[in-house]
C-alpha positions in Angstrom: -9.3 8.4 8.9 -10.2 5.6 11.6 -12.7 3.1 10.3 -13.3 0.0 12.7 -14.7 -1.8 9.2 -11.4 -2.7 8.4 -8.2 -4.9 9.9 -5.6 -2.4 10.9 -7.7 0.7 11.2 -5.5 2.8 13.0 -2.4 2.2 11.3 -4.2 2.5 7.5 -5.7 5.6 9.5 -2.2 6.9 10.0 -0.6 5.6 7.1 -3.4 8.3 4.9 -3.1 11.1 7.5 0.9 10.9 6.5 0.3 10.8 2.9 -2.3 14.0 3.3 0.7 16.0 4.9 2.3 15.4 1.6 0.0 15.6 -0.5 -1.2 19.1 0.8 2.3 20.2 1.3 3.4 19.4 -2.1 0.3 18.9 -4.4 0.6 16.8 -8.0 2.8 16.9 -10.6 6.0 15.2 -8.8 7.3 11.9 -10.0 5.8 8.6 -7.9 9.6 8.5 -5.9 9.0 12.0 -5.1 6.2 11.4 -2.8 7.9 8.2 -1.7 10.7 9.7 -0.3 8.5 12.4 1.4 6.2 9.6 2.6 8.7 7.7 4.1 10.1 11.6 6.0 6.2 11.5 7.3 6.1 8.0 8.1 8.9 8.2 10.1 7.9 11.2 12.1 5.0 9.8 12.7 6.7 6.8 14.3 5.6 3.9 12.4 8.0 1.3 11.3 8.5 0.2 7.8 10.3 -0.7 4.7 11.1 0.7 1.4 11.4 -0.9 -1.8 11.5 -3.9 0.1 12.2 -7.0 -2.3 9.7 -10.0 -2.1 9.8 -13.2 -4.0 6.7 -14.0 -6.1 6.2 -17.9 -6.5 4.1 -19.8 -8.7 2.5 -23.0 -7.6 5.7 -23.4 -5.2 8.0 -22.3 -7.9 10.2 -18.8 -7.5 8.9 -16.8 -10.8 10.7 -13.0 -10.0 10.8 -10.8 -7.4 8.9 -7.4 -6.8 9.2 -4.0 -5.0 6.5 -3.1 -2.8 6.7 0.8 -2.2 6.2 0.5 1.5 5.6 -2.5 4.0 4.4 -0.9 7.4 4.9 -2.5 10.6 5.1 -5.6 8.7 1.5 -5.2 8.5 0.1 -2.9 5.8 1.5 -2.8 2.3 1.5 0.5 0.4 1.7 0.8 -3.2 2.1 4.4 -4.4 0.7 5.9 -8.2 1.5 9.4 -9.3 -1.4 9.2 -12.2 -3.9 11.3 -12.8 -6.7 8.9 -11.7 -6.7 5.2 -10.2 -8.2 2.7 -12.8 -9.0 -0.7 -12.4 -5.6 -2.4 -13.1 -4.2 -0.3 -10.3 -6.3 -1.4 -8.2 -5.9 -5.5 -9.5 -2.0 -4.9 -8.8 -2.6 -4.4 -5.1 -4.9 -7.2 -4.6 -2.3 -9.6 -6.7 0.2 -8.6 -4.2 -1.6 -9.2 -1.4 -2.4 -12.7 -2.2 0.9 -13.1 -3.7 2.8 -11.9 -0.1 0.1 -12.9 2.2 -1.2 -10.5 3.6 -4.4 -8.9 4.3 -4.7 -5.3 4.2 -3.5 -2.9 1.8 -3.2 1.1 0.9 -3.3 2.1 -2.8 -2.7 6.1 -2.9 -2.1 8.2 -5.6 -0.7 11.8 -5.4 -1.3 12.1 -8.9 -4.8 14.3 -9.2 -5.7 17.7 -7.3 -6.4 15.3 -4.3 -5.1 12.8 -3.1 -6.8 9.1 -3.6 -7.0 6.5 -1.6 -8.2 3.0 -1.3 -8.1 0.5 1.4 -7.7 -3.4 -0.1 -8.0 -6.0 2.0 -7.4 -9.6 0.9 -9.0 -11.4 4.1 -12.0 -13.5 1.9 -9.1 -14.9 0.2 -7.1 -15.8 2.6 -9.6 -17.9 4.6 -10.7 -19.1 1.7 -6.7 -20.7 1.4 -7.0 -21.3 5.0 -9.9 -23.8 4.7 -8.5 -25.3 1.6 -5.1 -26.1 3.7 
């Protein structure tokens, strides 16, 4: 699952291998905090540090609009939003990159446990971010 094309390889690499333990072990059909309960089980054997459900504040043009839940943040790093759909659509995939530029980060896993197997996408947000670099 290691792909030297993107920022965080190894950990994204690890982050999948985790969620196709759980996947294979419990296959679809379970609600979204199903899997994220067993993700976190795998995550944590696995080592890697992160957070659940961990609130961050969304602003807008300086301005604190709301707050949202991302599903996972690992090792402060890589943020993980979870689906339990039967397919990834476009929106799903929109939500992840707005939170990337919304948090500021740069790589992201969108997975869904939802179909026969498992889905995965690795987002990153780095043309964006130099762009705001530049800009500052």
């Amino acid at each position: 699952m290691i792909n030297n094309n993107y920022k965080y390889s190894e950990l994204t690499g690890k982050i999948i291998g985790c969620a196709m333990k759980v996947h294979s072990t419990l296959g679809n059909g379970f609600q979204e905090v199903i899997y994220q309960r067993c993700l976190a089980i795998e995550m944590k054997r696995q080592g890697l540090g992160f957070a659940r459900e961990l609130e961050m504040t969304l602003h807008y043009e300086g301005i604190k609009v709301g707050t949202r839940r991302v599903d996972f943040l690992v090792e402060g790093k890589v943020m993980v939003e979870l689906k339990a759909v039967k397919g990834l659509e476009d929106t799903h995939l929109a939500q992840v990159l707005n939170y990337l530029e919304a948090y500021k980060l740069e790589t992201g896993l969108l997975i869904n446990f939802g179909s026969r197997s498992l889905e995965f996408k690795r987002v990153s947000n780095e043309q964006k971010l130099a762009k705001q670099n530049i800009k500052k």
